[in-house]
Backbone as XML, in Angstrom:
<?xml version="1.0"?>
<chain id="A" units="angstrom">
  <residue number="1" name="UNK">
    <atom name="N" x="63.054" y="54.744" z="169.832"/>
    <atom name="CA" x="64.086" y="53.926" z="170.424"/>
    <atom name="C" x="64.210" y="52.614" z="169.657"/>
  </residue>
  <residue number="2" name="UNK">
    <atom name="N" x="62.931" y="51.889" z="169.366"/>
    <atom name="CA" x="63.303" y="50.651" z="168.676"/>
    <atom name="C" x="63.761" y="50.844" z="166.883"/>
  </residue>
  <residue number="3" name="UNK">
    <atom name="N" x="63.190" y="51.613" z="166.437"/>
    <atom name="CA" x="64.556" y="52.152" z="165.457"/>
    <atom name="C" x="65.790" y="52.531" z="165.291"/>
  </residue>
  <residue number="4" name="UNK">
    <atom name="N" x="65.849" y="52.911" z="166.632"/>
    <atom name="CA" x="67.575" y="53.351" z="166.769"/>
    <atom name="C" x="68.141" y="51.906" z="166.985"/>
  </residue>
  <residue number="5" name="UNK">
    <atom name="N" x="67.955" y="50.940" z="167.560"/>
    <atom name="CA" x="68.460" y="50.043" z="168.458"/>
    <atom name="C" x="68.589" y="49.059" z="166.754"/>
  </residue>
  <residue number="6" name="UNK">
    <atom name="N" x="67.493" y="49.315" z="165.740"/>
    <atom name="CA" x="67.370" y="48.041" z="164.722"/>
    <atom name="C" x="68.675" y="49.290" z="163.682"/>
  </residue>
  <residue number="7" name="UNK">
    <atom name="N" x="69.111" y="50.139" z="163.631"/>
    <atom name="CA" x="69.876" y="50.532" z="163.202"/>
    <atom name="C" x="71.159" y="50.239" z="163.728"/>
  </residue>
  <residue number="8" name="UNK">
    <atom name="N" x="71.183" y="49.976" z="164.987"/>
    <atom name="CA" x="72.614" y="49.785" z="165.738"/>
    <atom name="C" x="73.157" y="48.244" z="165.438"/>
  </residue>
  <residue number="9" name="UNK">
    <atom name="N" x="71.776" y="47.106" z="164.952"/>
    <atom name="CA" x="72.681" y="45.657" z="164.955"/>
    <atom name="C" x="72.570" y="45.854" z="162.943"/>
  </residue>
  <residue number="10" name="UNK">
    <atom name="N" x="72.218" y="47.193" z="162.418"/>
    <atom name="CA" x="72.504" y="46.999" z="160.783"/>
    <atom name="C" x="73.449" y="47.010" z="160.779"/>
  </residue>
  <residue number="11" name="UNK">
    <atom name="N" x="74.258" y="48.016" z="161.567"/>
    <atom name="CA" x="75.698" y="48.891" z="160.997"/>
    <atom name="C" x="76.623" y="47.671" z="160.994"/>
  </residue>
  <residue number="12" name="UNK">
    <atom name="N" x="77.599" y="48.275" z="159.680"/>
    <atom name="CA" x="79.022" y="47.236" z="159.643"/>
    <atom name="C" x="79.891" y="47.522" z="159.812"/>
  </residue>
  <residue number="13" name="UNK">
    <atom name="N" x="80.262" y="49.092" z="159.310"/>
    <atom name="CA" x="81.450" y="49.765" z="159.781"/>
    <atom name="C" x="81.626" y="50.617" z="161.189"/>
  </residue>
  <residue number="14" name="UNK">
    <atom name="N" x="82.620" y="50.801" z="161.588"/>
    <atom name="CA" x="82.605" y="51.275" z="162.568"/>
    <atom name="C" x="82.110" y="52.571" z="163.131"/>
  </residue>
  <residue number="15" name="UNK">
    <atom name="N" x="82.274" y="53.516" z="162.346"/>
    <atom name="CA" x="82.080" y="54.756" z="162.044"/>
    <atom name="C" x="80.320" y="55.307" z="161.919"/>
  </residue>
  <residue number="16" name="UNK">
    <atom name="N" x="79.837" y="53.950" z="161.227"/>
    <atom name="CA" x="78.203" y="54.041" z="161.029"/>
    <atom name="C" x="77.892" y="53.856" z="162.643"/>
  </residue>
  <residue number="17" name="UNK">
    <atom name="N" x="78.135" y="52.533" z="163.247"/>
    <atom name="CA" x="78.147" y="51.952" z="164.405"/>
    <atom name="C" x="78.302" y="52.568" z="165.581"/>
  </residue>
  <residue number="18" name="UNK">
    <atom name="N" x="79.449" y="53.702" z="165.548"/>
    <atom name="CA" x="79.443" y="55.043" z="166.777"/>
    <atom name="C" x="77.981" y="55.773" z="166.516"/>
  </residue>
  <residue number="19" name="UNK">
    <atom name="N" x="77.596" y="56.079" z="165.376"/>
    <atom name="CA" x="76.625" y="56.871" z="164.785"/>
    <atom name="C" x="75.200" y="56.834" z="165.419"/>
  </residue>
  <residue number="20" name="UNK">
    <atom name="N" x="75.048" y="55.359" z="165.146"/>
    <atom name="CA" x="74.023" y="54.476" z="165.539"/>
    <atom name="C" x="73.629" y="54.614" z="166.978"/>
  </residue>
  <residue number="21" name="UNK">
    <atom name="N" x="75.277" y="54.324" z="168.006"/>
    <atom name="CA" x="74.726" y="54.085" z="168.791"/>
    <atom name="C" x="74.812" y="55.551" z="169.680"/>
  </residue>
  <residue number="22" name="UNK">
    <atom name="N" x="74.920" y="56.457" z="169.001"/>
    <atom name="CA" x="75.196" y="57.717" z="169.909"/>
    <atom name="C" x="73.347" y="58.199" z="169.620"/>
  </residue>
  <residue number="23" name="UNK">
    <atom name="N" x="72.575" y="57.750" z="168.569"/>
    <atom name="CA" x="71.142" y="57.588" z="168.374"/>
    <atom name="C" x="70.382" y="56.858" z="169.364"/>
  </residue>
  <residue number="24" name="UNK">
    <atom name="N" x="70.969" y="55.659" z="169.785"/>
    <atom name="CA" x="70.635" y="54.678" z="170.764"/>
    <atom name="C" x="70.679" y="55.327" z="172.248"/>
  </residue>
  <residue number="25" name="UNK">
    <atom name="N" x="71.719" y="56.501" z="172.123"/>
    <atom name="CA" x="71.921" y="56.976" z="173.596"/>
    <atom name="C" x="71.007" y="58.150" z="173.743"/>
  </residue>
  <residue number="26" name="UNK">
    <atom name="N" x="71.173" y="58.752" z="172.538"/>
    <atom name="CA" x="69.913" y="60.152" z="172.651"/>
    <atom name="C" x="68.244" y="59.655" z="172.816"/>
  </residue>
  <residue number="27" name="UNK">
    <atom name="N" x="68.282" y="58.581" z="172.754"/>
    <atom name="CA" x="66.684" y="57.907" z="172.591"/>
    <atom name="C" x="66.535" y="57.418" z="174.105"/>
  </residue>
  <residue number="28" name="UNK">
    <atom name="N" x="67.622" y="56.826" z="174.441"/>
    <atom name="CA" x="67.410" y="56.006" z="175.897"/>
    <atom name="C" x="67.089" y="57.058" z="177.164"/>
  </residue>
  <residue number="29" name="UNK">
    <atom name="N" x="68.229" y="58.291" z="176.982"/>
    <atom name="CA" x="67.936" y="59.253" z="177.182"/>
    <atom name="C" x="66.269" y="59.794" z="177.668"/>
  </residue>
  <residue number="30" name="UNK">
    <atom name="N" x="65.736" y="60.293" z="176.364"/>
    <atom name="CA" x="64.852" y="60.269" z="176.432"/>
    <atom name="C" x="63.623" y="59.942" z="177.069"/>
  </residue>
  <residue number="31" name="UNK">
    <atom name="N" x="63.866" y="58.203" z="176.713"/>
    <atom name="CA" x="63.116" y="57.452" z="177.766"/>
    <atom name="C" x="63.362" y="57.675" z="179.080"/>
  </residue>
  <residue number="32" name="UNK">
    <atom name="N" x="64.414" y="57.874" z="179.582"/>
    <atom name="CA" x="64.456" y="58.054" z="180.965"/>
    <atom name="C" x="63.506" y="58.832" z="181.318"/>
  </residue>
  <residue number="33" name="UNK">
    <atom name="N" x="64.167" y="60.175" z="180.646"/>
    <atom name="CA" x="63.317" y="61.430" z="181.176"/>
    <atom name="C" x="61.587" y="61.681" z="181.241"/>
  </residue>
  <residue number="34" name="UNK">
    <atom name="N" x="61.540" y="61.244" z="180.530"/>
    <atom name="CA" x="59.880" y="61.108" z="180.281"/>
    <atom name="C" x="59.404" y="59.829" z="181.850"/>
  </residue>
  <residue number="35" name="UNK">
    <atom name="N" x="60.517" y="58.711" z="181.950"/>
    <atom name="CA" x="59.986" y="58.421" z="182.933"/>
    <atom name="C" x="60.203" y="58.592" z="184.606"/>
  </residue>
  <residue number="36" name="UNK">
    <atom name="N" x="61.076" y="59.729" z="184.207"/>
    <atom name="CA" x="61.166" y="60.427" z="185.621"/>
    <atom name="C" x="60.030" y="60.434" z="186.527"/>
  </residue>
  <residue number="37" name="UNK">
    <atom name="N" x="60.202" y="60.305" z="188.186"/>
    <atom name="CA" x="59.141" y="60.047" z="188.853"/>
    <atom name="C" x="58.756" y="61.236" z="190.025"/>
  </residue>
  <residue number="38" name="UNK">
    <atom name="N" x="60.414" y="61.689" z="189.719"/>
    <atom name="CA" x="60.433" y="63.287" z="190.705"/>
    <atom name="C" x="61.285" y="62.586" z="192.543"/>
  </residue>
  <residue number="39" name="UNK">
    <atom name="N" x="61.281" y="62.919" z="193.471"/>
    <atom name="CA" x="61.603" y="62.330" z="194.355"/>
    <atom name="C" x="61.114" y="61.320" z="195.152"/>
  </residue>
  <residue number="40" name="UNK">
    <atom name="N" x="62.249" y="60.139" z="195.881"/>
    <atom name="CA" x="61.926" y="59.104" z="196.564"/>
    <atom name="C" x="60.948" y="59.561" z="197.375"/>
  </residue>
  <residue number="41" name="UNK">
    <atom name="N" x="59.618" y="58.906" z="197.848"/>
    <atom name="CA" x="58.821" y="58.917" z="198.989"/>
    <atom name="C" x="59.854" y="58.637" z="200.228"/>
  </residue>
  <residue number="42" name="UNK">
    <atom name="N" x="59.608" y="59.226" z="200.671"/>
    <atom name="CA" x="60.214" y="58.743" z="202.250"/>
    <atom name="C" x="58.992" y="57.579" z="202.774"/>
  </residue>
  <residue number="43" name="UNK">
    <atom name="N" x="60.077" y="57.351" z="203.871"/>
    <atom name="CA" x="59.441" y="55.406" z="204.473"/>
    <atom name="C" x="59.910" y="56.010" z="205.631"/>
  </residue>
  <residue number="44" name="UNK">
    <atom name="N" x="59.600" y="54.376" z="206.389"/>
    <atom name="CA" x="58.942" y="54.218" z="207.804"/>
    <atom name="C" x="58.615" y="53.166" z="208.090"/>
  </residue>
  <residue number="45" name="UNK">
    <atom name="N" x="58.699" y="52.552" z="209.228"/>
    <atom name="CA" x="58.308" y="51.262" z="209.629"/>
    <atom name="C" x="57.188" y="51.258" z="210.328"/>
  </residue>
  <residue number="46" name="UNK">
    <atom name="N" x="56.063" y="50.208" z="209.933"/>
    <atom name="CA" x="55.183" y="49.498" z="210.664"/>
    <atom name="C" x="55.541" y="49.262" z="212.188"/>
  </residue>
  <residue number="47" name="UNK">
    <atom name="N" x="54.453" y="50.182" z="212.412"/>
    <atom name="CA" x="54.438" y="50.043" z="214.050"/>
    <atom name="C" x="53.636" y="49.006" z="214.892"/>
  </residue>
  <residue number="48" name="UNK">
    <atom name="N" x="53.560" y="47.851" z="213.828"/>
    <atom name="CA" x="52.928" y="46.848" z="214.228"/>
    <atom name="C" x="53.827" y="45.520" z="214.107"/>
  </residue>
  <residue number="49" name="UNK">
    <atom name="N" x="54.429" y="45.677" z="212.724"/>
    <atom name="CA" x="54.909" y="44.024" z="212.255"/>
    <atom name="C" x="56.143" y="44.643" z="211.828"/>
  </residue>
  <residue number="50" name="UNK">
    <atom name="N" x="56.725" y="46.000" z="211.478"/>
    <atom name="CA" x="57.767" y="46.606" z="210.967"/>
    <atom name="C" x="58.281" y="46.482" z="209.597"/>
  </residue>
  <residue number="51" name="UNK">
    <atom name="N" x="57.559" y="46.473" z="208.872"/>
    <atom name="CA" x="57.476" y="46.142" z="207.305"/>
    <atom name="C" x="57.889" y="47.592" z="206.973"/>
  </residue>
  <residue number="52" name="UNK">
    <atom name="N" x="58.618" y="47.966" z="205.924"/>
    <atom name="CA" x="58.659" y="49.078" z="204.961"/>
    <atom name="C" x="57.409" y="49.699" z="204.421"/>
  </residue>
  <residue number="53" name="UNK">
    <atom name="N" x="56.808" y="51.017" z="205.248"/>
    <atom name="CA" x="55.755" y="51.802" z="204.390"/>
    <atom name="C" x="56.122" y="53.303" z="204.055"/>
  </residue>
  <residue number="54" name="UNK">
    <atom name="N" x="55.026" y="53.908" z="203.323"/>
    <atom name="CA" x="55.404" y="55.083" z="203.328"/>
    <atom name="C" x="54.832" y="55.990" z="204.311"/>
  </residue>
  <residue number="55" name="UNK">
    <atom name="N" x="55.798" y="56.940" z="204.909"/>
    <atom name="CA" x="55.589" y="57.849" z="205.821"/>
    <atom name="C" x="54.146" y="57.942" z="206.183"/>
  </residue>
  <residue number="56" name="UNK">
    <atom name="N" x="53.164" y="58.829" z="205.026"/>
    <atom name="CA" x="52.400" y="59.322" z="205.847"/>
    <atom name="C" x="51.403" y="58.024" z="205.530"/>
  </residue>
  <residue number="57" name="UNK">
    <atom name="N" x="51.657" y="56.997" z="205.768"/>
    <atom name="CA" x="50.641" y="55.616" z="205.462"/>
    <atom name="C" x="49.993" y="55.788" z="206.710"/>
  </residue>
  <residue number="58" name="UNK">
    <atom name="N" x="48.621" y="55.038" z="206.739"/>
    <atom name="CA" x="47.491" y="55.061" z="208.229"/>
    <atom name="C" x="47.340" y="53.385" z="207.986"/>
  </residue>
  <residue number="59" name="UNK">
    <atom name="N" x="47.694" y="52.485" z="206.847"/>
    <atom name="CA" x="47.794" y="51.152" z="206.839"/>
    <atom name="C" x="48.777" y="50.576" z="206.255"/>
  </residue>
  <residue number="60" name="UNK">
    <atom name="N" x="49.265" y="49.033" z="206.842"/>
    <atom name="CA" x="50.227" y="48.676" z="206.254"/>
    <atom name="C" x="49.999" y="47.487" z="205.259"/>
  </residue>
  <residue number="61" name="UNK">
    <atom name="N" x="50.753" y="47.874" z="204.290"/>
    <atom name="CA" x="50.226" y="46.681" z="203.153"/>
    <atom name="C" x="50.569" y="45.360" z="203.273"/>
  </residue>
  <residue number="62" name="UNK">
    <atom name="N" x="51.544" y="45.095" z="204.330"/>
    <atom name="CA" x="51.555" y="43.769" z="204.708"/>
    <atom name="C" x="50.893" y="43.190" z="205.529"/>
  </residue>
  <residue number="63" name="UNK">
    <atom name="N" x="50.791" y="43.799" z="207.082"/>
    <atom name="CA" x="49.773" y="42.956" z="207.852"/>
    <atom name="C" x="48.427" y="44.047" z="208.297"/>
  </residue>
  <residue number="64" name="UNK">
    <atom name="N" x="47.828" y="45.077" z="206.860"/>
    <atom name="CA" x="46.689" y="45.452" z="206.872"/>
    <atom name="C" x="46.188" y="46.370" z="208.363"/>
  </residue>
  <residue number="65" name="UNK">
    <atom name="N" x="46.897" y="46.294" z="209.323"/>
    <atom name="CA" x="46.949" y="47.363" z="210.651"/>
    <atom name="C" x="46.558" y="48.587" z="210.136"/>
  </residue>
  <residue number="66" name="UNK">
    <atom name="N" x="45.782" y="49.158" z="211.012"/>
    <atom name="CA" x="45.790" y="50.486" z="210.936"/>
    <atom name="C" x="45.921" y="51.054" z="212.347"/>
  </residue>
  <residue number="67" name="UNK">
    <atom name="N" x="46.542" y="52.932" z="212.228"/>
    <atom name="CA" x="46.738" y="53.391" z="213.450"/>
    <atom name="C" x="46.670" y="54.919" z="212.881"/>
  </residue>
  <residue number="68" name="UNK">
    <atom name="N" x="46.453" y="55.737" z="214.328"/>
    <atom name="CA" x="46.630" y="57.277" z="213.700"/>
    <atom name="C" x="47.907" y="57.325" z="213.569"/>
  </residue>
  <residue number="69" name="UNK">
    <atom name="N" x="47.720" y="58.954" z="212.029"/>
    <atom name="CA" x="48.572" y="58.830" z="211.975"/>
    <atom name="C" x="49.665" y="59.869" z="212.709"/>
  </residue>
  <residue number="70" name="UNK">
    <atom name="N" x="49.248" y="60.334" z="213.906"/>
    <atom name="CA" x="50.199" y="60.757" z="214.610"/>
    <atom name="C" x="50.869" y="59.700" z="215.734"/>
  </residue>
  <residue number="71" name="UNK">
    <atom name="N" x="50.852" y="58.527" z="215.857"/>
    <atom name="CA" x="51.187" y="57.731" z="216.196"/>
    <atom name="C" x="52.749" y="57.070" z="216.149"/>
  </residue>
</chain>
């Protein structure tokens, strides 16, 4: 990627410059994919202070509570 990107501020003509940056897009690309994470966790609120956690959490990272977690 950082080669594509130092090729994209060389170019002068236009034609190089589509070239470049269609390199810039196949790379970014890339990066995405590799940092794919797969699906959102599902959430849930603290049944104590109501902060944003994740579902099957037994503590909350804000005010440290714990509870079962069929609760």
């Amino acid at each position: 990627m950082e080669s594509d990107l130092a090729g994209l501020r060389n170019q002068r003509d236009v034609e190089g410059y589509a070239d470049a940056l269609k390199r810039v897009t196949v790379s970014w690309n890339a990066l995405v994919d590799c940092m794919a994470l797969g699906e959102a966790t599902e959430m849930r609120t603290c049944p104590h202070c109501h902060y944003l956690i994740r579902l099957r959490a037994t503590r909350c990272i804000q005010c440290w509570k714990t509870w079962d977690i069929g609760a």
